[in-house]
C-alpha positions in Angstrom: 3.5 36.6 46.7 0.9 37.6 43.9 3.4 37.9 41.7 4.9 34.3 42.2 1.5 33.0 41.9 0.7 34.3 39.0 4.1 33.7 37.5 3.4 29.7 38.7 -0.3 29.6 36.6 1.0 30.8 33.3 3.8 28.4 33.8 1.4 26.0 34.2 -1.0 26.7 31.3 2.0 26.7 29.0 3.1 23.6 29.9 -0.4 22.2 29.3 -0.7 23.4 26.1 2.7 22.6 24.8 1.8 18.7 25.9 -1.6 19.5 24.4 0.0 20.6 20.8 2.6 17.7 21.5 0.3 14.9 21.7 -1.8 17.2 18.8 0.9 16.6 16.7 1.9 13.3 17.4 -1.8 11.7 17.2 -2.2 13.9 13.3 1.2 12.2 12.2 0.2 8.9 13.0 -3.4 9.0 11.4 -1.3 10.5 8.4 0.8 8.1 8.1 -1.8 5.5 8.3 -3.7 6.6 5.6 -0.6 6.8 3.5 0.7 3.3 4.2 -3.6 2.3 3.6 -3.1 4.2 0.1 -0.1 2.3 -1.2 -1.5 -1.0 0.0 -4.6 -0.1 -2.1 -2.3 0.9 -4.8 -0.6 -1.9 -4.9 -3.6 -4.3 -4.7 -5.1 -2.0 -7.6 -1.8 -3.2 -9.8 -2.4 -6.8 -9.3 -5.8 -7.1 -9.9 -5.2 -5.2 -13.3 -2.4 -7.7 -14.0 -4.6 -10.6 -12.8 -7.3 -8.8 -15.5 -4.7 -8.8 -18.6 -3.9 -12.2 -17.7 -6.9 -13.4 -18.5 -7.2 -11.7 -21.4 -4.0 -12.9 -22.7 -5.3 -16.6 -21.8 -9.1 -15.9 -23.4 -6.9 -15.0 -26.2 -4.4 -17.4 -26.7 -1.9 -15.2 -26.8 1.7 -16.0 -24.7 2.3 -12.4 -24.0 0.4 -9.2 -23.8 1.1 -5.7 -23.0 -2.0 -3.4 -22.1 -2.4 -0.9 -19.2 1.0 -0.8 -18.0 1.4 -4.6 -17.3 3.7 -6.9 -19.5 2.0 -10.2 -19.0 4.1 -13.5 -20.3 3.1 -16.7 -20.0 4.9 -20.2 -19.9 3.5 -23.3 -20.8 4.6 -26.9 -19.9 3.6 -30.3 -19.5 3.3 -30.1 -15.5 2.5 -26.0 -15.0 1.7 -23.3 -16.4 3.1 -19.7 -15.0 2.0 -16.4 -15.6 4.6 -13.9 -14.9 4.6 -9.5 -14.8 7.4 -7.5 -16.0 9.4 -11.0 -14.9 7.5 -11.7 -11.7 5.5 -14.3 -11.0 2.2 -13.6 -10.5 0.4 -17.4 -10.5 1.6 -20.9 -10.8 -0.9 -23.0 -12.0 0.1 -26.7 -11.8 -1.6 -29.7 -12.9 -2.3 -32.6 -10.2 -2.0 -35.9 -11.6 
């Protein structure tokens, strides 16, 4: 009977700790992913502000395009709007009201 016992408690304590390392694992993979998915956000948001930056450069500066820093600013002027556009995205509309 000792024997079975025993047996039964080291079954037990495994089984704990494999649930233990599971749910270990799974709450380390989610912070991890987290933080990655919160570092290209901030990446991202990084890459517009320094567009935003060499767009107003361009404009202080009169000039209809600019390249500095990696960004490839244009910008299109008409009558009603005036766009401002990165590597041939639009960053910002600016449209006059009337």
């Amino acid at each position: 009977m000792e024997n079975i016992k025993r047996k039964s408690i080291k079954g037990c304590i495994l089984l704990e700790s494999l649930i233990s390392m599971a749910l270990l694992s799974f709450l380390v993979t989610f912070l991890l992913s987290a933080l990655t998915n919160s570092r290209q956000q901030e990446v991202q948001e990084n890459q517009q502000i320094e567009s935003l930056n060499v767009a107003q450069m361009a404009i202080e500066s009169q000039l209809m395009e600019l390249s500095l820093n990696g960004s490839v600013i244009k910008i299109r002027q008409d009558s009603t709007a005036t766009i401002i556009s990165d590597h041939g995205k639009e960053i910002l509309r600016l449209e006059a009201q009337n």
